[in-house]
N, C-alpha and C positions, 0 to 999 in steps of 0.2 A: 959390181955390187950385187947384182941377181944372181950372178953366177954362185958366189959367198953364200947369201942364202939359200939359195937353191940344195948347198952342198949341205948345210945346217940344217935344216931343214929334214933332208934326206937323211943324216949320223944318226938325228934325232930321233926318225922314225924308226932307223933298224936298231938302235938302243931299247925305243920302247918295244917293239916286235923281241926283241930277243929274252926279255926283262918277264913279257910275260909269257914266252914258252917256258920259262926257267922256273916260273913259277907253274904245279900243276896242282889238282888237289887232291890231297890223301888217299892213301885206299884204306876201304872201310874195311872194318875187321869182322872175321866169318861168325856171328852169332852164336852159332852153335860149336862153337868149340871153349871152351876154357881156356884163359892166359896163362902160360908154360911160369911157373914159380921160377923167379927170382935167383932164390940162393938154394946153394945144395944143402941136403942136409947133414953133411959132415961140418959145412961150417956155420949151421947156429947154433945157437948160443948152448948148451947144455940144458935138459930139463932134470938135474940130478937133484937141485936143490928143493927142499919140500917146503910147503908153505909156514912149518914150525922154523925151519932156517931162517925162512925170511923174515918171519916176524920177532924171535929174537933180533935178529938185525937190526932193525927197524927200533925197537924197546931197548934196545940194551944204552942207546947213550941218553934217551930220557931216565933208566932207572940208572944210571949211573950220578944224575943231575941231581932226580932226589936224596940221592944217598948223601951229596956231596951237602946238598940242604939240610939234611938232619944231622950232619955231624956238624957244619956252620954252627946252627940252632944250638944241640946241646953244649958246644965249647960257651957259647955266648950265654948261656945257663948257666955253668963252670963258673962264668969270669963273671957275671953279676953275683953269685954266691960269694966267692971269693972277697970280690972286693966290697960285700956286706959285712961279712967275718971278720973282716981287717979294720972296717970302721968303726963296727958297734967295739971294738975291743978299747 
């Protein structure tokens, strides 16, 4: 049975011994140098579009909404006309 421990005991230690050579710590990065960018510039995104594109974009399905609300409105104008016309007669 000492021997069993003896053997566990010893796994154990070169487990942890190897556990934290494996782990070391970072190297720290050179201060004076600036981080190399990311992505090239062939693949972002285009800067073609102007900020008038975007904001059409952006406005065109709110005034699309209103538009759809004022024609709503005056048909509902229409049809209460309509059905005044038809009653007073």
């Amino acid at each position: 049975m000492t021997r069993l421990f003896a053997v566990v005991r010893l796994s154990c230690a070169l487990a942890l011994c190897a556990a934290l050579l494996a782990c070391s710590k970072p190297k720290v990065p050179e201060q004076d140098v600036p981080p190399a960018p990311q992505s090239d510039a062939a693949t972002a995104a285009p800067a073609a579009q102007s900020p008038t594109t975007l904001t059409e974009a952006i406005h065109r399905p709110i005034d699309d909404a209103k538009a759809t609300r004022k024609a709503t409105e005056d048909a509902a104008v229409e049809q209460r006309r309509a059905i005044d016309a038809a009653t007073d007669e």
